[in-house]
C-alpha positions in Angstrom: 0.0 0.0 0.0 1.2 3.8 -0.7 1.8 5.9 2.4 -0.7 8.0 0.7 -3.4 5.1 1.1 -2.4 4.3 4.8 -2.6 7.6 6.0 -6.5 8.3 4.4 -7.3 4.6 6.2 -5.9 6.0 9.2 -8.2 9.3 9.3 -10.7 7.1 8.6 -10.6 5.1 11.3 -10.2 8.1 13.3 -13.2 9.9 12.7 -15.1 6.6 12.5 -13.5 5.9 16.5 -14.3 10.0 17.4 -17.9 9.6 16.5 -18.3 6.3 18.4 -16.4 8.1 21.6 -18.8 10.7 21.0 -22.0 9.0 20.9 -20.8 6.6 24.1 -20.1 9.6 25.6 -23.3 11.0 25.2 -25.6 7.6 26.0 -23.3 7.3 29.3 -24.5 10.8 29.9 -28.5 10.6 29.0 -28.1 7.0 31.4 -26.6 9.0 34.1 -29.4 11.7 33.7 -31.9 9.4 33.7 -30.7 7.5 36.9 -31.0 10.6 38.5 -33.9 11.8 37.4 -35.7 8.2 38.6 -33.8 8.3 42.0 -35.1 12.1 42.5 -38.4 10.7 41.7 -38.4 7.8 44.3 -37.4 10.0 47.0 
């Protein structure tokens, strides 16, 4: 493979990797909200 290729493959995967942290960082954070939101609830 050209250097070329390997470093477009590379960006790839890193965008693909920074929208998955993204979107596990945001479901982590509606969970979290909603835990709180049910405990506030009970109490």
């Amino acid at each position: 493979m050209a250097k070329d290729e390997i470093k477009k493959l590379l960006g790839n995967s890193k965008k693909e990797l920074d929208g998955d942290y993204d979107n596990f960082v945001k479901s982590i954070k509606d969970d979290l909200t909603s835990f709180k939101k049910k405990t506030l609830d009970r109490i």
